[in-house]
Backbone as JSON, one array per atom type, in Angstrom:
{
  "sequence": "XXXXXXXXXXXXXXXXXXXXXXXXXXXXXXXXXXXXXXXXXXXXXXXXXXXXXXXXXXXXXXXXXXXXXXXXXXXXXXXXXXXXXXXXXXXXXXXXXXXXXXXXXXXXXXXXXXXXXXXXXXXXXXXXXXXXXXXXXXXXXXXXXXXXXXXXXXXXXXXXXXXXXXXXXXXXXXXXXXXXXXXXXXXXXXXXXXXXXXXXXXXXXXXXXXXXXXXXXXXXXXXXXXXXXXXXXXXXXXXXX",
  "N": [[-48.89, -40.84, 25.29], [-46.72, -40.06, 23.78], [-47.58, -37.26, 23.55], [-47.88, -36.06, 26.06], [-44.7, -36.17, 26.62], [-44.18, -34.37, 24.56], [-45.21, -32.3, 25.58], [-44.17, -31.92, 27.69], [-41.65, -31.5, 27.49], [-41.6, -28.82, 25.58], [-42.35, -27.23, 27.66], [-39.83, -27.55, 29.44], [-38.41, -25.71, 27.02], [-39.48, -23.01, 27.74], [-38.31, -22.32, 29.92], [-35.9, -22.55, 29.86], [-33.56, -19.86, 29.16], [-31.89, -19.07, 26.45], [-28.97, -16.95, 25.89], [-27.1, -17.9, 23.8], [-26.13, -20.04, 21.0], [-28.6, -21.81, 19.87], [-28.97, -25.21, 19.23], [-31.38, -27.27, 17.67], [-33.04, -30.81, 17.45], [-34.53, -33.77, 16.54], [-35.39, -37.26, 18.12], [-35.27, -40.37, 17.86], [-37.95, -40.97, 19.19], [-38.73, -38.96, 19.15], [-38.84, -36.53, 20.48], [-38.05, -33.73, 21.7], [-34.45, -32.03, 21.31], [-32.03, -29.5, 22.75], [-29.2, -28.11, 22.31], [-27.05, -25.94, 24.13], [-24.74, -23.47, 22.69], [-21.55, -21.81, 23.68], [-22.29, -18.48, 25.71], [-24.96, -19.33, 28.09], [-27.77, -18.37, 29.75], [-29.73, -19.22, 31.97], [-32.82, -19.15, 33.96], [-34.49, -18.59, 37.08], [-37.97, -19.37, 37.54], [-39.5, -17.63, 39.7], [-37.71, -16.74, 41.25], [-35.08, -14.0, 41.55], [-33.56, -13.92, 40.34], [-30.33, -14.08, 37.71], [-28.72, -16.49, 35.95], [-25.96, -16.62, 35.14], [-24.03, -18.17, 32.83], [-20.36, -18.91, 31.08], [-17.76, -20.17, 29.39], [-15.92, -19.85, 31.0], [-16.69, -20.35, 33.35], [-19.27, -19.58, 35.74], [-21.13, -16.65, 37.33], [-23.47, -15.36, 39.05], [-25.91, -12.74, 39.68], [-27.88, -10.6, 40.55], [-31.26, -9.28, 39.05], [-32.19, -6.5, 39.85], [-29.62, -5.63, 40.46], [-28.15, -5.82, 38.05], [-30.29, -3.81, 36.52], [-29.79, -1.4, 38.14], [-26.73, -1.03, 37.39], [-27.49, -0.46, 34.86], [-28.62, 1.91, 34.68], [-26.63, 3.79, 35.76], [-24.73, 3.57, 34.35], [-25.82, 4.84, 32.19], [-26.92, 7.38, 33.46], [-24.18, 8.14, 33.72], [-23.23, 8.82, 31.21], [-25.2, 10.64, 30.0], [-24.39, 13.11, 31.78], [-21.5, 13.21, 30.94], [-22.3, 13.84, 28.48], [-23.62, 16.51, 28.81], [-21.36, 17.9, 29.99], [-19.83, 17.88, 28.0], [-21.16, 19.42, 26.21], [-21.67, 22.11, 27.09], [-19.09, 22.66, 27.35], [-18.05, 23.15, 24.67], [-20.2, 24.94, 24.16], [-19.31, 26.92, 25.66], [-16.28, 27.5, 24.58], [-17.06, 28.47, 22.06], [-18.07, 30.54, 22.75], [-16.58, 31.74, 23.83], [-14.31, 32.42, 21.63], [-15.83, 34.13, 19.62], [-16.18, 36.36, 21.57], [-13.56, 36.93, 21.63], [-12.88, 37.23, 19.04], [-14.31, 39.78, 18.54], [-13.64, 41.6, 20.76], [-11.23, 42.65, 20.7], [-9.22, 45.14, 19.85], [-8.09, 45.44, 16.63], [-5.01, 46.62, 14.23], [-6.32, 48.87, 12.95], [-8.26, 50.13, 14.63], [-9.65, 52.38, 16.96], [-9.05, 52.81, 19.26], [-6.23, 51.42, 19.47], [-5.12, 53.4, 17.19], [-4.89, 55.85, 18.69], [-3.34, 54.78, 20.98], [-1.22, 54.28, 19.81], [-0.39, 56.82, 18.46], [0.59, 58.03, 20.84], [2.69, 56.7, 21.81], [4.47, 56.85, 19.72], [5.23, 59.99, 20.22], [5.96, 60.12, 22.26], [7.95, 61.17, 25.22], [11.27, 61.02, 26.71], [11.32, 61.83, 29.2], [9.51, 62.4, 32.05], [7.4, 65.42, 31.35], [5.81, 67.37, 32.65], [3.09, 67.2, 31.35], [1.09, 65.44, 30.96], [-2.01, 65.4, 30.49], [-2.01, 66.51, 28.27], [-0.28, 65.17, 26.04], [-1.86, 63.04, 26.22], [-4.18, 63.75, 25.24], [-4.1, 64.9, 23.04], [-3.44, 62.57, 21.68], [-5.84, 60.63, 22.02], [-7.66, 62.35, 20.86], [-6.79, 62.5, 18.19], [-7.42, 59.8, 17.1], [-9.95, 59.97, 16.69], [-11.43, 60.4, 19.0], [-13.82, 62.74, 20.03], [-13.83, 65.14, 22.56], [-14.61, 68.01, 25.23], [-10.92, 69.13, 25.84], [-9.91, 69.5, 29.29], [-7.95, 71.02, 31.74], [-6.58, 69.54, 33.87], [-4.97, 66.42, 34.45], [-6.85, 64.4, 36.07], [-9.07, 65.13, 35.83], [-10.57, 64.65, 33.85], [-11.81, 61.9, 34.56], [-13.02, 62.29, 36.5], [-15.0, 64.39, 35.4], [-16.85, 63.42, 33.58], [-15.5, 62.93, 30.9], [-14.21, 61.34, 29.56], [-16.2, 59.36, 29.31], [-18.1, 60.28, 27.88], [-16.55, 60.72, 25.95], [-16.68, 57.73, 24.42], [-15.88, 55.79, 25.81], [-15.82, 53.18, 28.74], [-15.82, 52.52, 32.38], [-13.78, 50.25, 33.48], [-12.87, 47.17, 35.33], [-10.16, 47.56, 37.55], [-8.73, 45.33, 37.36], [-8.98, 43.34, 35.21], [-7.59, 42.17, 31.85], [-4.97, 44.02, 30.7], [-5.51, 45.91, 27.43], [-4.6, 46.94, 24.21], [-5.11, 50.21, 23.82], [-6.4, 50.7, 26.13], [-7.03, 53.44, 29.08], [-5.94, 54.89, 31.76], [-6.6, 56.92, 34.65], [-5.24, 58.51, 37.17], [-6.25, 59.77, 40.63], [-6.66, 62.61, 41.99], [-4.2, 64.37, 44.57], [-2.9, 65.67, 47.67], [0.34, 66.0, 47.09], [-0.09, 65.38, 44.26], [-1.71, 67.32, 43.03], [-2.98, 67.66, 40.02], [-3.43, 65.07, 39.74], [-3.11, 61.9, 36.97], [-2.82, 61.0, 33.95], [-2.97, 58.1, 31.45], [-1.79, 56.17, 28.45], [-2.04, 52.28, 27.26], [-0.09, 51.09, 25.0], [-0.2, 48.64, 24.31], [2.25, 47.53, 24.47], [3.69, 48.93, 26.22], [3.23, 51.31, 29.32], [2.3, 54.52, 28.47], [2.46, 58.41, 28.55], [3.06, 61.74, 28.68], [5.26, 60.52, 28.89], [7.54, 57.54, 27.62], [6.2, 55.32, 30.04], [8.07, 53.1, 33.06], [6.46, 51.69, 34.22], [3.24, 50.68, 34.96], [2.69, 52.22, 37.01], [3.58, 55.73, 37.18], [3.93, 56.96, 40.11], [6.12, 56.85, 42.64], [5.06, 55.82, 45.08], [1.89, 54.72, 46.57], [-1.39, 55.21, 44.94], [-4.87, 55.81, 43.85], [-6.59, 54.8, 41.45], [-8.27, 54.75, 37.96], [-9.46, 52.89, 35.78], [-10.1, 52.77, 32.2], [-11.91, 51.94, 29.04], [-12.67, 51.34, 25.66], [-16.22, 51.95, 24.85], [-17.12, 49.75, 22.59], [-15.48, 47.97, 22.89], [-15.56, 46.06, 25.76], [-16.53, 43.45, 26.94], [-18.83, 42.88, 27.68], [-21.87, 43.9, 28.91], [-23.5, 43.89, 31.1], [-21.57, 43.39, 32.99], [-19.86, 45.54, 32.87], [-21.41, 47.52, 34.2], [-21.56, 46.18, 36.75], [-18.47, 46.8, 37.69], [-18.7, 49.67, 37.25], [-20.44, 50.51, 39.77], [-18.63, 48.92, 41.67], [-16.65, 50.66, 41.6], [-17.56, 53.07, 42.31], [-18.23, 52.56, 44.88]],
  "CA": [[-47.57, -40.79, 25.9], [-46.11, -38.77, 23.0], [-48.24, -35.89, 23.17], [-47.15, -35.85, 27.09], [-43.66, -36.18, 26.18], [-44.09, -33.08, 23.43], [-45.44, -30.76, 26.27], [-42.79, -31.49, 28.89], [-40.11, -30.59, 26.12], [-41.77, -27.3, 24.86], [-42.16, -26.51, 28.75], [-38.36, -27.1, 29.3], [-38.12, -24.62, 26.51], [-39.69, -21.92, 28.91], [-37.42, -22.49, 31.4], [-34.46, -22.25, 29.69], [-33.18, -18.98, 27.62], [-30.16, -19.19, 26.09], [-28.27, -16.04, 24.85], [-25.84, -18.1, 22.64], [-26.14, -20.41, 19.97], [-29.14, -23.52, 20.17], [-29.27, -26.2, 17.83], [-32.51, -27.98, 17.84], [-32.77, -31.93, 16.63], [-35.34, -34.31, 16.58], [-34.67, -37.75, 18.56], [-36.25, -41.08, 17.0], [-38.62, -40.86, 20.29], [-40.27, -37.45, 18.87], [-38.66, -35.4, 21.82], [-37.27, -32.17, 21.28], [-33.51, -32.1, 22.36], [-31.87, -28.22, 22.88], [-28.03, -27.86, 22.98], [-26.45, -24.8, 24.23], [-23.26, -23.34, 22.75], [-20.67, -20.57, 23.75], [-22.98, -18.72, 26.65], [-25.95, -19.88, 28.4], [-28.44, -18.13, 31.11], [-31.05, -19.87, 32.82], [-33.97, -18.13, 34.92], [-35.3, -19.64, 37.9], [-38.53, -19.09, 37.81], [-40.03, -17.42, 41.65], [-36.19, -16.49, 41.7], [-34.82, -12.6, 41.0], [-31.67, -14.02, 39.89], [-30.11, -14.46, 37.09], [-27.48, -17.34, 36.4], [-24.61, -16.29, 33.71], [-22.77, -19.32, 32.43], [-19.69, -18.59, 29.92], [-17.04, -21.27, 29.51], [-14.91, -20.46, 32.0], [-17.17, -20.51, 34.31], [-20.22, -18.48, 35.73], [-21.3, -15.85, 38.15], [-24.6, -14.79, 39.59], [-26.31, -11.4, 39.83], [-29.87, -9.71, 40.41], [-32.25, -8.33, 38.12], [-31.78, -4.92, 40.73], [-28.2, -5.01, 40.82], [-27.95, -4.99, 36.78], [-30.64, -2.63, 36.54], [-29.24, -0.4, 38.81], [-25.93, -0.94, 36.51], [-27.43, 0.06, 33.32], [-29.07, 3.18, 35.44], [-25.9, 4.39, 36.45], [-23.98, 4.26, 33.04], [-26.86, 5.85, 31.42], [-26.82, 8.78, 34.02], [-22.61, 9.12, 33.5], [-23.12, 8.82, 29.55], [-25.83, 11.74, 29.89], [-23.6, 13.65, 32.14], [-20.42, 13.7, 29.97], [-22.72, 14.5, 27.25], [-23.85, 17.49, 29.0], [-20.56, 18.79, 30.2], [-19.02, 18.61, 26.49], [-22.06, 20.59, 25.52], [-21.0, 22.89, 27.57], [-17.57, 22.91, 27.01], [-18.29, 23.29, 23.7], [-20.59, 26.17, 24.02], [-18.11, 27.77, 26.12], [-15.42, 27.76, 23.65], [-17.6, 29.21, 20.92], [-18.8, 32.05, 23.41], [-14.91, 32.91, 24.07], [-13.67, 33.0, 20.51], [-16.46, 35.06, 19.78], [-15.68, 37.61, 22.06], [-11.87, 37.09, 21.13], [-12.97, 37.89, 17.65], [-15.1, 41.31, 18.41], [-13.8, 42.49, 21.98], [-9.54, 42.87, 20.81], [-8.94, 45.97, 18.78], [-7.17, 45.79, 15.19], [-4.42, 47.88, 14.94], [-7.24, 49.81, 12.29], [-9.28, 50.81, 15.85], [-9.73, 53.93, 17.6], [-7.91, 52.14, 20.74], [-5.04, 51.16, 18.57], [-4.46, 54.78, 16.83], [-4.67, 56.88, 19.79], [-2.38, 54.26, 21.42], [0.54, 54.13, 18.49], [0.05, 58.15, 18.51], [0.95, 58.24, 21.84], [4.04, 55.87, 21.86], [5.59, 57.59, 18.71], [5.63, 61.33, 20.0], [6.64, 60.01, 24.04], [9.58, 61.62, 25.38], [12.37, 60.03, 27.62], [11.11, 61.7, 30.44], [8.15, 63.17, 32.2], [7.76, 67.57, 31.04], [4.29, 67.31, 33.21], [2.07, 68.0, 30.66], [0.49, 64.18, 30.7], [-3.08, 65.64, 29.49], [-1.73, 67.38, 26.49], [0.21, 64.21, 25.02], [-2.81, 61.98, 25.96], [-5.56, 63.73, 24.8], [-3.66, 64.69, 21.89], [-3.64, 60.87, 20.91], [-7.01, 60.44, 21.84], [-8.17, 62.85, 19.35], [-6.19, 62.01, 16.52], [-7.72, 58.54, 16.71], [-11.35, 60.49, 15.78], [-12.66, 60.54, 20.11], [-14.36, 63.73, 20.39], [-14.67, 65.71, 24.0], [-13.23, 69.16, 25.21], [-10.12, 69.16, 27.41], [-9.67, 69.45, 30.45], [-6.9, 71.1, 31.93], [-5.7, 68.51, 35.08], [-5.63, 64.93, 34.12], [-8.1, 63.73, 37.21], [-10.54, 65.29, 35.3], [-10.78, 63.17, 32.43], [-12.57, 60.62, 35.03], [-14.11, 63.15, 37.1], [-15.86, 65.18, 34.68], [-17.17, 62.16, 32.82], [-15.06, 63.69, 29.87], [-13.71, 59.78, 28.77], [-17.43, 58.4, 29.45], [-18.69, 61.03, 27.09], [-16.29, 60.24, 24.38], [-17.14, 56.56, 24.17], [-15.29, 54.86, 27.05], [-16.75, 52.84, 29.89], [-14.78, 52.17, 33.5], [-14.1, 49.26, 33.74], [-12.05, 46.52, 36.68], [-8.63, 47.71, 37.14], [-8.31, 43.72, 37.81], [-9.34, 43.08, 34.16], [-6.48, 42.03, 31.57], [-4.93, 45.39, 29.68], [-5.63, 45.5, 26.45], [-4.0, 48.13, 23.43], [-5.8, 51.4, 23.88], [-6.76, 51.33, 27.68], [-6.89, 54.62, 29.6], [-5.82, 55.03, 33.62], [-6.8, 58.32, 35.2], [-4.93, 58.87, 38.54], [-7.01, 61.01, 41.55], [-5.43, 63.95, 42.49], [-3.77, 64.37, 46.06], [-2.11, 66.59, 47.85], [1.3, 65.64, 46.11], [-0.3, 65.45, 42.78], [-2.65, 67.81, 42.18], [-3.7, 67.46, 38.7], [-3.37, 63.63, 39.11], [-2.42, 62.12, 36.13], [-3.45, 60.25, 32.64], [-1.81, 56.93, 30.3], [-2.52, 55.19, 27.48], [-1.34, 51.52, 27.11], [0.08, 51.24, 23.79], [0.32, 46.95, 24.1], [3.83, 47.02, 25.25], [3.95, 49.65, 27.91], [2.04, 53.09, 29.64], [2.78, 55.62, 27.79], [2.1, 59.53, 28.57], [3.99, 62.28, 27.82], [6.52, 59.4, 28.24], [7.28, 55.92, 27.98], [6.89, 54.64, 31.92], [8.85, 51.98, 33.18], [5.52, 50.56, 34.54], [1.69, 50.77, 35.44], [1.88, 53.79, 37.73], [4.42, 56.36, 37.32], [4.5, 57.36, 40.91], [6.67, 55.38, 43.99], [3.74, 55.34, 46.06], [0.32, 53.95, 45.72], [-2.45, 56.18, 44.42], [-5.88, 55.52, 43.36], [-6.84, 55.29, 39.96], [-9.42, 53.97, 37.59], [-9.26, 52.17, 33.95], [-10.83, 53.2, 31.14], [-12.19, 51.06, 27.54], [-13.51, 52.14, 24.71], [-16.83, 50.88, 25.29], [-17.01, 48.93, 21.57], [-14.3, 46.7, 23.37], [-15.98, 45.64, 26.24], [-17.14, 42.39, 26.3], [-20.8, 42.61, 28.89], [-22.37, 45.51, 29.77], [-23.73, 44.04, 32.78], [-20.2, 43.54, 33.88], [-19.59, 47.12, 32.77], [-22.17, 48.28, 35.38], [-21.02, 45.9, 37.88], [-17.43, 47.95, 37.69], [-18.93, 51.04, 37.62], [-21.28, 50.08, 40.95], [-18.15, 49.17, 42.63], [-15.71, 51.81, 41.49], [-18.36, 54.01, 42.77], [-18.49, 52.9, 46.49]],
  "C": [[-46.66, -39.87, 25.11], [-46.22, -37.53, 23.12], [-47.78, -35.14, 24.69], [-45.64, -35.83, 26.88], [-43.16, -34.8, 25.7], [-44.44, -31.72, 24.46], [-44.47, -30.66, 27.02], [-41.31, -30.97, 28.45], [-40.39, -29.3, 26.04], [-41.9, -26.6, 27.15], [-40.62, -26.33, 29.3], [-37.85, -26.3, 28.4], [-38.31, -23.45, 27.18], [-38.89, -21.79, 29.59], [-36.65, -21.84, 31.31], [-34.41, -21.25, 28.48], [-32.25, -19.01, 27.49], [-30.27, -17.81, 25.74], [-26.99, -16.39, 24.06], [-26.61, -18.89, 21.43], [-27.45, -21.69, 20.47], [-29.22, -24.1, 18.89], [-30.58, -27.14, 18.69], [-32.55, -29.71, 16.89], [-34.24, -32.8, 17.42], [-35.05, -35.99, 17.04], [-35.59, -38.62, 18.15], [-37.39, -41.24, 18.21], [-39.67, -39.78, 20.05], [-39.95, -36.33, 19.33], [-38.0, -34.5, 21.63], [-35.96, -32.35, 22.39], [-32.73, -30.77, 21.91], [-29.92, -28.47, 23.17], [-27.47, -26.72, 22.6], [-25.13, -24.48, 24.05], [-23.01, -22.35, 23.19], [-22.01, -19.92, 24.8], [-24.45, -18.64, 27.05], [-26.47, -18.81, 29.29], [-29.56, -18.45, 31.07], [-31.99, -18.64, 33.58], [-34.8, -18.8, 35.99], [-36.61, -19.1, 38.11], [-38.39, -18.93, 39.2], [-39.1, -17.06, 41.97], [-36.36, -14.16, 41.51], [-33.76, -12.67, 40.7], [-31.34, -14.48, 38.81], [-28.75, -15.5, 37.02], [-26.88, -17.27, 34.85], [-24.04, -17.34, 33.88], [-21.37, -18.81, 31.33], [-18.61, -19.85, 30.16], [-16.08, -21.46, 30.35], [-15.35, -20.49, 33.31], [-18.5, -19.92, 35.01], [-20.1, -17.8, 37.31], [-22.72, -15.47, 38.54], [-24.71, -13.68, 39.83], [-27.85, -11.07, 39.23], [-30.19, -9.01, 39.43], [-31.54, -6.72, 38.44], [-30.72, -4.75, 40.12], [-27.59, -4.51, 38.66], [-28.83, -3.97, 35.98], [-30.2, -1.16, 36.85], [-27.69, 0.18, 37.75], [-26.31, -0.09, 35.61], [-27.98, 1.59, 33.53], [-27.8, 4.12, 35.19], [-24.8, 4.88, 35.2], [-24.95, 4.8, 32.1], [-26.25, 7.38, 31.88], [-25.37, 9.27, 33.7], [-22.57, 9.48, 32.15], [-23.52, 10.59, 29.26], [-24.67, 12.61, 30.64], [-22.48, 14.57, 31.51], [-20.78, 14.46, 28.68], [-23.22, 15.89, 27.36], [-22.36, 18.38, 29.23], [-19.6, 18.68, 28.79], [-19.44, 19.5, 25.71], [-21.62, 21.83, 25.99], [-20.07, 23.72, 27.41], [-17.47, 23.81, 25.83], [-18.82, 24.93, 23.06], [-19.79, 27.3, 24.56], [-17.07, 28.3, 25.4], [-15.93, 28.58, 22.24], [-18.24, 30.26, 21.09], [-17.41, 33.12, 22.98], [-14.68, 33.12, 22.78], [-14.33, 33.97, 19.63], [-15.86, 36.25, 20.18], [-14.23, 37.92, 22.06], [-12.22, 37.82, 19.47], [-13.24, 39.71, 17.68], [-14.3, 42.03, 19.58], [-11.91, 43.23, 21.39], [-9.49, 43.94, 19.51], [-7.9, 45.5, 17.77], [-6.14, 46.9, 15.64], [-4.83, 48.84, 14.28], [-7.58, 50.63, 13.5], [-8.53, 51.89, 15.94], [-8.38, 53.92, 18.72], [-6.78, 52.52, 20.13], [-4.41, 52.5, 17.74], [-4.13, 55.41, 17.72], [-3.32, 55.8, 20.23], [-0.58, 54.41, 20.64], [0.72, 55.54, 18.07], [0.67, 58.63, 19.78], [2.24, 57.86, 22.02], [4.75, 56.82, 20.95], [6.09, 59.0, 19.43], [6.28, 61.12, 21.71], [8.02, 60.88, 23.82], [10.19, 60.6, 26.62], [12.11, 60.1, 28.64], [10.22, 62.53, 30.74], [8.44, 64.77, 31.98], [6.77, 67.77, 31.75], [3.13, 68.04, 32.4], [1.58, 66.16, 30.25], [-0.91, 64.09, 30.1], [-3.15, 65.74, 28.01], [-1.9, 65.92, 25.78], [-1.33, 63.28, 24.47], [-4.22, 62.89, 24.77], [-5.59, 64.02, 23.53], [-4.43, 63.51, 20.81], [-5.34, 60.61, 20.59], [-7.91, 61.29, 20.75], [-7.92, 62.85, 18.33], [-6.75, 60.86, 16.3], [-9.18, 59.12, 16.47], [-12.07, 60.61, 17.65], [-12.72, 62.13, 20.26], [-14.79, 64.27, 21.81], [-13.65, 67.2, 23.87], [-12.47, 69.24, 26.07], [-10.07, 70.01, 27.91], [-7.91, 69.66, 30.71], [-5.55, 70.79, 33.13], [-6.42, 67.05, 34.29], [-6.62, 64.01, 34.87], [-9.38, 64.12, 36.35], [-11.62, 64.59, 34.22], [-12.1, 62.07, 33.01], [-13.77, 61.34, 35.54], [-15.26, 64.0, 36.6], [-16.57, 64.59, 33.61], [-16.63, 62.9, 31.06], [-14.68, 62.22, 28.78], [-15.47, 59.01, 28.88], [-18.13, 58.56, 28.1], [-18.5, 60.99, 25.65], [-16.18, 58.76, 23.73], [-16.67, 55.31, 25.42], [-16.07, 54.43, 28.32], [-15.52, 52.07, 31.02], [-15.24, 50.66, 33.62], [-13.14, 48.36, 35.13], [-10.82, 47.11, 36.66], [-7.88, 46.56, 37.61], [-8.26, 42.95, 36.41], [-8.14, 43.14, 33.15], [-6.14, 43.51, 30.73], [-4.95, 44.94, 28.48], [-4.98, 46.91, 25.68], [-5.4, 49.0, 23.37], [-6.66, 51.56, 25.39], [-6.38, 52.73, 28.24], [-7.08, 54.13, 31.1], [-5.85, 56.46, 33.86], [-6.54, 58.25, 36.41], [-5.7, 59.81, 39.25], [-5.81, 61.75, 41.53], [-5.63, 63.79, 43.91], [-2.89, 65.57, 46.14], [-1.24, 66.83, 47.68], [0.84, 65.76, 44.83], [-1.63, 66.07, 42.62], [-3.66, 67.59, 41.08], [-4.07, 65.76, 38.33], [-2.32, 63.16, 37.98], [-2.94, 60.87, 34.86], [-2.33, 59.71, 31.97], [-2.86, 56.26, 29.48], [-1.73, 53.59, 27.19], [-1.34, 50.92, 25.38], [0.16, 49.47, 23.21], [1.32, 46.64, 24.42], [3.9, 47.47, 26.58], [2.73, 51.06, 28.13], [2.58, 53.79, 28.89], [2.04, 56.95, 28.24], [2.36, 60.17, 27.74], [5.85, 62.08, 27.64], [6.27, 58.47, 28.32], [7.59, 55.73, 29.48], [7.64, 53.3, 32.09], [7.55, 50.57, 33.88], [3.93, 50.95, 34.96], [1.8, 52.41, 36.47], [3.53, 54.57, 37.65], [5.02, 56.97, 38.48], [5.55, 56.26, 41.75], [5.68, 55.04, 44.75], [2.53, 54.4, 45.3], [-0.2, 54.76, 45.51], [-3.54, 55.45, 43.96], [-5.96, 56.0, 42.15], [-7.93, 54.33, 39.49], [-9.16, 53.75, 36.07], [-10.07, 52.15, 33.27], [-10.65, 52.37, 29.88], [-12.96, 51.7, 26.57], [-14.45, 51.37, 24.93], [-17.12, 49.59, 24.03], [-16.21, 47.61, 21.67], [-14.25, 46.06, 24.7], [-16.97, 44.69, 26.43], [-18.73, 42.15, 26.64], [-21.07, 44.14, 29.1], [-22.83, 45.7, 30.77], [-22.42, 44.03, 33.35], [-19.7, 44.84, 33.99], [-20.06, 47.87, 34.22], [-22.06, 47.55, 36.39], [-19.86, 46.97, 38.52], [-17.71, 48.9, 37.69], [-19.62, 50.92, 39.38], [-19.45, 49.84, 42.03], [-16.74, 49.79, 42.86], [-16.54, 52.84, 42.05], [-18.71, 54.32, 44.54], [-17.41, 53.17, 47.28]]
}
């Protein structure tokens, strides 16, 4: 009768799992007696349910449904952990190319540009090649001018001396070059250098294109200050069609 007794106890141990506290005691009978503190869950056997007790009360919920749970904050955990990687790598691409792509005011950009600004005059004398190409050769770029400023673009004369066309959507930066077409109004076209404040020729302009109209033109980088080179040859591809 004991030994029956001792199994139907250790089988009510099966039954029941606690996840809190059990105290175990011995009863002058022999019989194993189990009390559960702070909270309890049971398992019905043949069931798929689990039964949460806590003291103020309990709740029910499936195996599935907290599977599915611990699924789901896994996958957002991974997630976030991917898009900070990301982030992350992103930010250490850009300051990168913030470090290498922005001329000093040592650069080539940066001389030609601050030779250009100093010798400007108040107002256009139409000699916008001279001043520029001036600049550009005092900062060390080597080509031979050209005596209309369209040509600069046209005669790959800026390609030649290190520069690559790039968006004229792309932010300006100190030492950019714009080469206006020529038209039947402007002939020779016309050439600027942006000095970081403003255009500059063979004057300071009051803004991006010296004419009133519109005109076509194209923007020039040294290429050392261009950040892709496939993007380079994107901009060339569709300055070209």
């Amino acid at each position: 009768m004991k030994q029956a007794l001792l199994i139907l106890s250790v089988l009510g141990m099966g039954i029941a799992q606690s996840s809190g506290a059990v105290e175990t005691t011995f009863q002058p009978n022999n019989t194993l007696t189990h009390t559960i503190t702070n909270i309890s869950a049971s398992t019905n056997y043949g069931s798929n349910r689990n039964i949460y007790s806590t003291n103020s009360g309990a709740y029910v919920s499936s195996n599935d449904e907290i599977s599915q749970a611990i699924d789901n904050l896994s996958a957002h955990a991974k997630q976030k952990e991917y898009q900070l990687a990301s982030l992350t790598s992103r930010l250490s691409y850009e300051r990168r190319q913030q470090a290498s792509s922005v001329p000093d005011r040592n650069s080539a950009p940066a001389i030609a540009a601050a030779r250009a600004s100093k010798v400007a005059l108040s107002g256009s004398s139409g000699y916008c090649a001279r001043y520029v190409r001036k600049a550009l050769q005092s900062a060390g770029y080597e080509f031979t001018p050209n005596p209309s400023a369209y040509q600069y673009a046209s005669r790959g004369t800026l390609a030649g001396a290190g520069f690559s066309k790039i968006s004229n959507d792309m932010p300006t930066q100190v030492g950019d070059v714009i080469v206006y077409d020529r038209s039947s109004k402007r002939p020779h076209g016309h050439i600027q250098i942006f000095d970081g404040t403003d255009w500059v020729s063979d004057f300071r302009q009051n803004g991006i294109s010296p004419y009133s109209g519109v005109y076509a033109y194209t923007t020039w980088r040294d290429s050392q200050y261009v950040d892709d080179a496939s993007d380079r040859g994107i901009y060339l591809a569709m300055a070209d069609k």
